[in-house]
C-alpha positions, 0 to 999 in steps of 0.5 A: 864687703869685698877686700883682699885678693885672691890667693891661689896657693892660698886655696891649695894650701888650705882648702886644697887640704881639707879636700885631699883629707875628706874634712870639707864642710866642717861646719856640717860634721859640726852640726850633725855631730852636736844636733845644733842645726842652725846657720853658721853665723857668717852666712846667717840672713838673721842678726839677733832676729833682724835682717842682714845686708849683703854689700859689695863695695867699691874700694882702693884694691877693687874700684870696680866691684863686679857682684856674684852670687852663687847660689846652690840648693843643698836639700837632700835630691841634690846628692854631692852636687855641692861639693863639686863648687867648693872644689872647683872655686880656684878654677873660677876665681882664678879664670874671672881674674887672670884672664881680666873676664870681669873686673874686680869679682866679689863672690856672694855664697848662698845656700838654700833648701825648702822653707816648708820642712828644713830648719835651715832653708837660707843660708847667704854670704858677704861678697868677697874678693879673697879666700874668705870665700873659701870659709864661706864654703866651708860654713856652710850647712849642707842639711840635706832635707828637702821633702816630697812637696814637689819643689823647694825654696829657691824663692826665698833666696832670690827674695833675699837677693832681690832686698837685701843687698847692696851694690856699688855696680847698681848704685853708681855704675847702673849695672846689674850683678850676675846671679846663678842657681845651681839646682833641680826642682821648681820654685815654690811660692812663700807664705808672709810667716816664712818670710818672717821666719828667716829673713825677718822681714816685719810685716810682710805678705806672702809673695809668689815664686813670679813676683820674686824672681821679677824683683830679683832680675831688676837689678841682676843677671839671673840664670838657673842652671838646671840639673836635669834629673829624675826630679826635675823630669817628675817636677817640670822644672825646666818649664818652671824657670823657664817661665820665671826667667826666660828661656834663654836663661835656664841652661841644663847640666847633667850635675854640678861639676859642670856648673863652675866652667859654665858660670865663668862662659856665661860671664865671659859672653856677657862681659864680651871678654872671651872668644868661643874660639878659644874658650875651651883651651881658656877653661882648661888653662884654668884647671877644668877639666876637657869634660867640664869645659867642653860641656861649659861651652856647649851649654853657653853656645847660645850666647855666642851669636854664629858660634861655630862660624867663620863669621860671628864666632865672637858676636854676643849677648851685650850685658843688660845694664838697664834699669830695673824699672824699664821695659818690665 
């Protein structure tokens, strides 16, 4: 629900850890290991069959929630592409707050892989706004599965997303959250009982990869950042959330290390709280690297109206506070 503050020793302490030691990702050895194959309950769309709700709230520690969802496909084409969110978390969290880019950041984990042929294909966090994210990562269950049916799921959790949160940034402010996918391959279209199946939705009716993604950027941000591999090339996934989104909000990175500065730049640019001038030594301030933050502000340049100039360097796009029913 959003409580607590962010604790960067925290982070090094104990997530900084487990990497050093190669024990991330607890929760997947666990599940290998005893054939259990099933959502972690914290991150379970399921409760007792019944759907969940996502909620980032308003509270005494963070009176202005900001909602983000990170969500990450974990089928096997995307290789360790997870592993480079959970090890770049600090960076993020620590730039939104240090450097005042949102107010009052609450990180939503989501996880997804093909509802067609994983027994796992959505997994989705609560927001927080302390090292609890750090579990959510760690619960999460990287199936690497996926299968030769040109496409996964990112479908269901934009569905997900789009029905079962709740927000205070929409509720009482009319602001919409922002939301990130971080994968390779095109969105498929959902059959009613997969629907049923993992979100436990009653009675519903099978909806397309359009009608999802449509109802998800009513109230939220949407960008996919894309990883341009041999999948993506075979699939035409770029065309595909192109087509889904909108041009401007499909970005290509060349693999998931490039992600986490690249979400902090487009939050940056929306909110108007960083300068292009300034963003890469901001970035590598904040722990990037010079690789992840020069290629962060190249893939988000189009954000920043005349960057590169002396005039407009810091012109942007102005966040869409609209609501969901106008202008569609």
């Amino acid at each position: 629900m959003g409580g607590g503050s962010w604790s960067s020793s925290t982070y090094d302490r104990v997530t900084g850890a487990k990497m050093r030691s190669g024990s991330t990702f607890g929760y997947t050895s666990e599940a290998f290991r005893t054939g259990i194959r099933k959502a972690h309950e914290s991150l379970d769309p399921l409760k007792a069959g019944n759907p969940t709700i996502r909620e980032s709230r308003d509270g005494v520690e963070h009176p202005e929630s900001t909602p983000i969802a990170i969500a990450f496909d974990v089928t096997g084409s995307m290789g360790s592409n997870p592993s480079y969110l959970q090890s770049d978390l600090k960076n993020v969290f620590g730039m939104l707050v240090r450097k005042d880019i949102v107010p009052d950041p609450q990180i939503s984990i989501v996880a997804y892989g093909d509802a067609y042929c994983d027994d796992v294909p959505l997994q989705v966090g609560q927001f927080e706004s302390d090292n609890r994210i750090d579990d959510e990562l760690d619960n999460v269950f990287i199936e690497g599965g996926g299968g030769g049916n040109g496409g996964e799921t990112s479908t269901l959790a934009a569905l997900y997303l789009a029905e079962n949160t709740r927000t205070d940034a929409w509720e009482k402010r009319g602001k919409k959250g922002y939301c990130f996918f971080i994968g390779d391959e095109k969105a498929l279209d959902l059959k009613a009982s997969q629907i049923r199946d993992f979100m436990g939705s009653p009675d519903p009716s099978n909806v397309t990869a359009a009608e999802a993604f449509r109802k998800l950027q009513e109230k939220w941000n949407v960008w996919f950042l894309l990883i341009d591999n041999g999948a993506a090339k075979l699939q035409r996934s770029e065309s595909c959330y192109k087509d889904l989104l909108g041009s401007e909000c499909v970005i290509k990175i060349s693999d998931g290390h490039e992600a986490p500065a690249t979400i902090v730049s487009i939050i940056g640019a929306m909110e108007e709280t960083t300068d292009y001038a300034t963003l890469p030594e901001d970035l590598m301030a904040a722990g990037f690297s010079e690789s992840q933050a020069l290629a962060a502000v190249d893939a988000t340049k189009g954000m920043y109206g005349g960057a590169g100039t002396d005039d407009g360097k810091n012109a942007v796009v102005p966040v869409d506070d609209s609501y969901g029913d106008l202008g569609l």
